[in-house]
C-alpha positions, 0 to 999 in steps of 0.5 A: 722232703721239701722242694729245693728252691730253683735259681737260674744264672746266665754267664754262669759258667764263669766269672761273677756268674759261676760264683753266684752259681756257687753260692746258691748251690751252697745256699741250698737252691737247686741251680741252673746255669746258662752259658755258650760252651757246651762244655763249660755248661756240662763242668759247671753242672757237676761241680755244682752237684759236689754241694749235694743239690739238683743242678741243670744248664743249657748252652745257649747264647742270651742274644738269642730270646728265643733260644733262651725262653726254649731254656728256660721251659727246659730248665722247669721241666726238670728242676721245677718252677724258677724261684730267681733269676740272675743276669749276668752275662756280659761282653766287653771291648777294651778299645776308644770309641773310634777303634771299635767297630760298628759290629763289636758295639753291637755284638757287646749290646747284643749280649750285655744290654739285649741278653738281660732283656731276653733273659728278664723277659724269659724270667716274666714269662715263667713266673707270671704264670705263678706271679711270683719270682724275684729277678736279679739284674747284675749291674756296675758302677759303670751303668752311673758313672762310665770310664774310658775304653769301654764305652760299649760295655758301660753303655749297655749296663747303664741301658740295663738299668734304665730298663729295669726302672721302667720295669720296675714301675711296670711291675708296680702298677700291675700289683705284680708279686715278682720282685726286681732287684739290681745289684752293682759291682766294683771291679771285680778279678774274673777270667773277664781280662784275659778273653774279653778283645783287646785293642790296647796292645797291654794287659788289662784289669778292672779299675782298682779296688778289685774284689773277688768273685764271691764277694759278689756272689754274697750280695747277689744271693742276698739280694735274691733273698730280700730284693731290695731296690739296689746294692751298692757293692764296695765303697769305690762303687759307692764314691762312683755313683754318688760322687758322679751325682754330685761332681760329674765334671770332677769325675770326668777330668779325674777318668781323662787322668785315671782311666787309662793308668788304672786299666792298662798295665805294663805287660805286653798283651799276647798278640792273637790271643783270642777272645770271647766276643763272638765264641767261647774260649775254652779253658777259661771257664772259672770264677777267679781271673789273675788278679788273686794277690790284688783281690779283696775279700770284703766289701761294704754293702749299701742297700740303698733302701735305706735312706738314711745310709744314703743320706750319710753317704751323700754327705760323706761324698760331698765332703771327699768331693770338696776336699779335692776340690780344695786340693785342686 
């Protein structure tokens, strides 16, 4: 029997990142999963045995480097050699900038920015003692193009993408074998809008189109499998990057309108929920949040080792571009 192939998630227990878990268990791989609930870990381990695959976890939080390179060994012990890792762990504040605290920007870096460092430089140490591997950074749009309210989260996913290209090189210049791959995601329904803290005093929602958590996972399973430079997941991902390269400013005055009225809605936040900044809420832990009518189901993927879609999809945002420039 061959040996199942071995993918590591964190934040798997929930949202994009259970998603994932789901798609490489179905894919075959054996896959563990890493996230802070014990229990979530334990319920997200033997739903992913239902596909008839090895599955394994720890409860552990990724702002701890240690503790996650502890898991990491342990998750080898028992699964074997990891063949991918996948970062996608992440915290949010849904605040402005002057109504967050000292203590939430660095509780939200701690996690989304330093998490994916420690769970890479984890990933690096394990592979490197084969020199084979492929690693996924779970990214945004937001990492090109920030939106208003969530200035931490947007800061530390443009942060990870920064690291990830000066690694990238690294790795390059050593002649390394381990692969690096960086995948960036629309708004997408996970449990992420009803535990991440709030301070708007409404509901909110990732900014419009919403897709689900799968058509995430489907890209982040095959960029594992072919680690291409980067995808680019759905077409407002696609306008977001490349419309910010080419009208930053229009895109600026466009999130002052939108930003706002497209993550705020009309019903009343529950006041004293809790929330997941500094410990799990528990009940949550799913792939879907409650945007389910709204969600789509597909999405265009740019792969944007392609230069000649990138091209043509230069050339298509300029021209969006400037047709609003006419309009306005």
């Amino acid at each position: 029997m061959l040996q199942e192939k071995v993918a590591v998630i964190t934040g798997g227990t929930s949202g994009v990142g259970r998603a994932s878990a789901q798609a490489f268990a179905e894919a075959g791989y054996a896959v563990a999963v890493i996230g802070r609930s014990e229990q979530s870990v334990k319920e997200t381990i033997e739903e992913l045995k239902l596909f008839g695959v090895q599955a394994s976890g720890a409860a552990v939080d990724v702002a701890d480097g240690g503790a996650l390179l502890a898991a990491g060994r342990k998750i080898e012990a028992e699964l074997g050699p990891i063949n991918v890792w996948v970062n996608a762990a992440m915290l949010t504040v849904l605040a402005p900038v002057t109504q967050i605290t000292d203590e939430e920007f660095q509780r939200v870096t701690d996690v989304t920015y330093l998490g994916c460092v420690h769970g890479t430089r984890t990933a690096l140490t394990l592979m490197g003692e084969r020199d084979e591997g492929i690693i996924v950074q779970v990214g945004s749009a937001l990492a090109y193009r920030s939106v208003p309210l969530q200035s931490a989260y947007c800061a530390a996913k443009a942060a990870i993408r920064g690291f990830t290209d000066s690694l990238r090189s690294e790795l390059l210049h050593n002649n390394s074998s381990i692969r690096l791959t960086m995948v960036h995601l629309p708004g997408v329904n996970t449990p992420q809008f009803d535990w991440s803290r709030n301070k708007m005093g409404n509901t909110v929602q990732p900014m419009p189109p919403i897709f689900q958590p799968e058509v995430a996972a489907r890209a982040i399973l095959k960029a594992a499998r072919h680690a291409p430079r980067e995808v680019w997941v759905g077409r407002s991902t696609f306008q977001s990057i490349v419309g910010n390269m080419l009208f930053p400013g229009l895109l600026d005055r466009m999130m002052a309108k939108q930003g706002w009225s497209g993550q705020i809605t009309e019903e009343p936040e529950v006041a004293g929920r809790p929330d997941n900044l500094h410990q799990s809420v528990e009940g949550l832990h799913r792939s879907h949040g409650r945007f389910d009518e709204k969600a789509e189901q597909r999405a265009l993927n740019l792969n944007v080792n392609n230069p000649g879609l990138t091209i043509l999809g230069v050339a298509a945002v300029a021209w969006l571009g400037l047709r609003s420039l006419r309009r306005r």
